[in-house]
N, C-alpha and C positions, 0 to 999 in steps of 0.2 A: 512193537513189542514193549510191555510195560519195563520200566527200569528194573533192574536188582539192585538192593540193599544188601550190604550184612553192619551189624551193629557189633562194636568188638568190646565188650564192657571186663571189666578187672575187679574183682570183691578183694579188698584189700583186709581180708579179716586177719590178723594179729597174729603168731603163734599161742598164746594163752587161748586162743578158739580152738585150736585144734587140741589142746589137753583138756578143755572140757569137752568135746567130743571125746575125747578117748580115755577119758577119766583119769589119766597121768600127771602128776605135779609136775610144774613148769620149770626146768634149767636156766634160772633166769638171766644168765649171761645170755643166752639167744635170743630173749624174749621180743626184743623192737627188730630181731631179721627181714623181716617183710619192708620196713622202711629203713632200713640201715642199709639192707645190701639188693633184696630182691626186686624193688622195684626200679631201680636204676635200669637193669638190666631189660625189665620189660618198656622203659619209657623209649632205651636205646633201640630195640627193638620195633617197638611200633614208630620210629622217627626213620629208620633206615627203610623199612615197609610204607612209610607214609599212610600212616592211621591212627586219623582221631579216635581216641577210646573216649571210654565213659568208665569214670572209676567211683564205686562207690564204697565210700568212705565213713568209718566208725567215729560217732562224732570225737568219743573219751579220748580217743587218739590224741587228738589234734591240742590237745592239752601238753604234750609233749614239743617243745620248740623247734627239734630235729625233724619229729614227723610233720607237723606244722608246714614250712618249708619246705618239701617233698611236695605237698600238695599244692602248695600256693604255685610251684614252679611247672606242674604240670598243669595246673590253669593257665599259666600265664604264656603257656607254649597251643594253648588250642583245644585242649582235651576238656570234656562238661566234666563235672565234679558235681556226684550226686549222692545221695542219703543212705547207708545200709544201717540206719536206725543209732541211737546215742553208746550204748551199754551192748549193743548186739546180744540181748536175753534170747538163747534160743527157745524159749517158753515164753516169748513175745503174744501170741496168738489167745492165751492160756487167761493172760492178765487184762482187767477191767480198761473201760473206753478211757479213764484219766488216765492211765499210767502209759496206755499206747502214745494216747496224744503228749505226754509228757515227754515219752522217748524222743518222738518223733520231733517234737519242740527244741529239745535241748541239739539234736543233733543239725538241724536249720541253723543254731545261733550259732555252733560253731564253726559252719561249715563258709556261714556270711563273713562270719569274722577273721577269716583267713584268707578266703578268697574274694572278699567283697559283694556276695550277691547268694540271695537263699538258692537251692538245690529246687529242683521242679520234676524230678525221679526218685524214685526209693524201692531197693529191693529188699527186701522183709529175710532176717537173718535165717538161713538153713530153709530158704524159698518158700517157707512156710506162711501164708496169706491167710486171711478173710474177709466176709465182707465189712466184720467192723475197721481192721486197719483199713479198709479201701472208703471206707466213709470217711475215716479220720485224714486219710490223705485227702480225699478230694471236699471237704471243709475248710483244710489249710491247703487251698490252691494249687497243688499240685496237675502238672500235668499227664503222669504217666508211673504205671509200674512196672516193673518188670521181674515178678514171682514166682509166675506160674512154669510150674517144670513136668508136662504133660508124660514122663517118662517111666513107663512099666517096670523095669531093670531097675533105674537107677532106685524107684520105690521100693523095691523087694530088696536090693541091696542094703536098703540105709535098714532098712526093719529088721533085717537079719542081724547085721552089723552091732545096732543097740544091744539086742537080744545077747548075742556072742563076748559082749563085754560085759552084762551083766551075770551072765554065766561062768564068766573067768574074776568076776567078784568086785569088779568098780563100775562106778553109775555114770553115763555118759549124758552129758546135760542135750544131749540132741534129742529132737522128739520127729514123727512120722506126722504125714498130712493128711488132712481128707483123702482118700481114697477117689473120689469121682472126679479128684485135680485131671485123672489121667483120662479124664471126657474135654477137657477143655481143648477149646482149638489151637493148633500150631502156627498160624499163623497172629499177629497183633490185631485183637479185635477189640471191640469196649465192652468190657464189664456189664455183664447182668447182676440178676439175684435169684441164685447164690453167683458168685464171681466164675465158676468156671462153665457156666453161659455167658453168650452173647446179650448184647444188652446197648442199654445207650449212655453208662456210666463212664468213670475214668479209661482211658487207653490202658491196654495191657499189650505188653511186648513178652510172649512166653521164652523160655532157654530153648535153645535148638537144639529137635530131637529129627531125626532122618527119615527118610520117608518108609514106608512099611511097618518096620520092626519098631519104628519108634525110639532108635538107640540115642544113649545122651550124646550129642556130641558139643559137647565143653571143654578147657586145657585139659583137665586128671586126663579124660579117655584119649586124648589124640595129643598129649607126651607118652604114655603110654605104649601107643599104636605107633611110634618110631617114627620117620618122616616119609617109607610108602605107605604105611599101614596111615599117617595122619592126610594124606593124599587121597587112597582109596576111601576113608569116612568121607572125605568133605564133598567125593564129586557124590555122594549120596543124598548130598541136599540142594542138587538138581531136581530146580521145578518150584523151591520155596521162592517167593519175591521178596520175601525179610529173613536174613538167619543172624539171630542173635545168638552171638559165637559168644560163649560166656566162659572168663577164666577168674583163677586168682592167684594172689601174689603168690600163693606157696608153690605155682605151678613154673614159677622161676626160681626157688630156692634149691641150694645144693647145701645135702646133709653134712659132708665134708668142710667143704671152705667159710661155711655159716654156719658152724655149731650145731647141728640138728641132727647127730648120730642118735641120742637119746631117744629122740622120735619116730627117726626112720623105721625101726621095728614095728610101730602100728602106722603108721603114714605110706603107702606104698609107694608113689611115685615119688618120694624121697630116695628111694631103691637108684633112681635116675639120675644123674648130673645135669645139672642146670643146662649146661652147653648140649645135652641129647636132648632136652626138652624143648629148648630153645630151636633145636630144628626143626625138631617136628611141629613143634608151634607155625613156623615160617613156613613151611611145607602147607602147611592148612592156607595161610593166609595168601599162600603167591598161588594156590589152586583155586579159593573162590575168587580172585583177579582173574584167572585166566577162567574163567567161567562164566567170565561178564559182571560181579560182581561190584559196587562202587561202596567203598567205607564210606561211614556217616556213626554221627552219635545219635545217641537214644535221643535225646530231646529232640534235634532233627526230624528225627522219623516221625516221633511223637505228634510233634507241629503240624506233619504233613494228612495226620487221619481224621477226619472226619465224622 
């Protein structure tokens, strides 16, 4: 029987990301919570579980000495450290082939210079790809993306969502994908043209969506789904040989003891305390073990397709 994978990656996006999604000016006393408070919790987390993640990381960050340090220490504990672009522009897609390659440049140098060694993964902010980012990665060496979010729901959700906030009269800096993302395969395959065929270009590692319905299953839905409800998601990805479990840092923050009541009103699983997240996160993770599943990072996996 072929091995299982699941790849456990963390988008370490900032709370200033989530008020440009939500068009809210930032409480800037909370503003570094993702690396002040919330990723301790997730490092203790995947150390107690015994899982290498893959965290990708905003280069501008690391311009900050505190966040700096956060990163350099979950490298130096095993975890890959890899690229979610310099500025995280969710209108990345939008902007010419120099200014990709420029993101994508400056967040390399930061990411060497903290950690000692360039990133060789990149997930393109608010999963949004194409084939020109995917040229531009795989020109600067890259070995792998992981963008594509093949998920019916969660597309109708984010389109809606835009729509709903500009209707209530502020402009949300998130934007909606090609539409035929959600033709792309579930499983890690290489890159055609257009990217969401197969092909013989850079490896793609899609988010894990469940078999049938196609539902997201990332941290938001399965903190959400409690820890039977995050149990019952996960044995539904019975039968993938790679499920890239995708989370991010806010999916460990609590609105209460990290300043984030502000937000909570458009943030939903903020509505959660960290420690309810936290189980049902662990519920996910001690289900695909008991499934026969074997953590591994993205590059890993990467390494392993041909």
């Amino acid at each position: 029987m072929p091995e299982k994978i699941a790849i456990v990656s963390v988008d370490l996006d900032e709370i200033p990301c989530y008020a440009a999604i939500h068009g809210v000016p930032i409480d800037g006393a909370s503003e570094h919570a993702i690396y002040d408070r919330a990723i301790d919790r997730i490092a203790a987390l995947f150390s107690s579980e015994g899982v290498q993640g893959t965290f990708f990381v905003i280069g501008s960050d690391l311009g900050r000495p505190a966040s700096a340090e956060k990163i350099r220490t979950l490298a130096d504990h095993g975890h890959e450290i890899a690229s979610h672009s310099f500025s995280h522009f969710y209108d990345l897609t939008r902007r010419d082939r120099v200014a990709i390659d420029a993101e994508v440049a400056r967040a390399e140098q930061e990411i060497e210079r903290v950690v000692g060694e360039r990133p060789v993964g990149f997930r393109a902010p608010g999963y949004t790809i194409t084939d020109v980012v995917l040229d531009v990665l795989r020109d600067r060496g890259y070995r792998y993306d992981s963008s594509v979010f093949p998920c019916p729901s969660y597309f109708a959700a984010k389109a809606a969502a835009i729509r709903l906030i500009a209707l209530r009269g502020r402009e949300s800096r998130s934007i909606v994908d090609d539409p035929r993302v959600l033709t792309a395969p579930v499983e890690p395959y290489r890159v055609g043209r257009p990217y969401w065929q197969r092909g013989s270009g850079l490896v793609e590692l899609p988010i894990a969506v469940t078999r049938g319905a196609r539902l997201p299953f990332i941290g938001t839905t399965v903190a959400l789904a409690g820890e039977l409800g995050a149990a019952l998601l996960t044995r539904q990805m019975a039968g993938r040989s790679v499920v890239s479990f995708e989370l991010h840092g806010i999916d460990l923050a609590d609105a209460s003891a990290d300043g984030l009541s502000w937000l909570a009103p458009y943030q939903r699983d903020l509505a959660r305390s960290a420690s309810a997240k936290e189980a049902a996160i662990r519920s996910a993770l001690r289900t695909l073990r008991a499934m026969g599943y074997r953590f591994s990072t993205a590059r890993d996996v990467a390494a392993a397709i041909h």
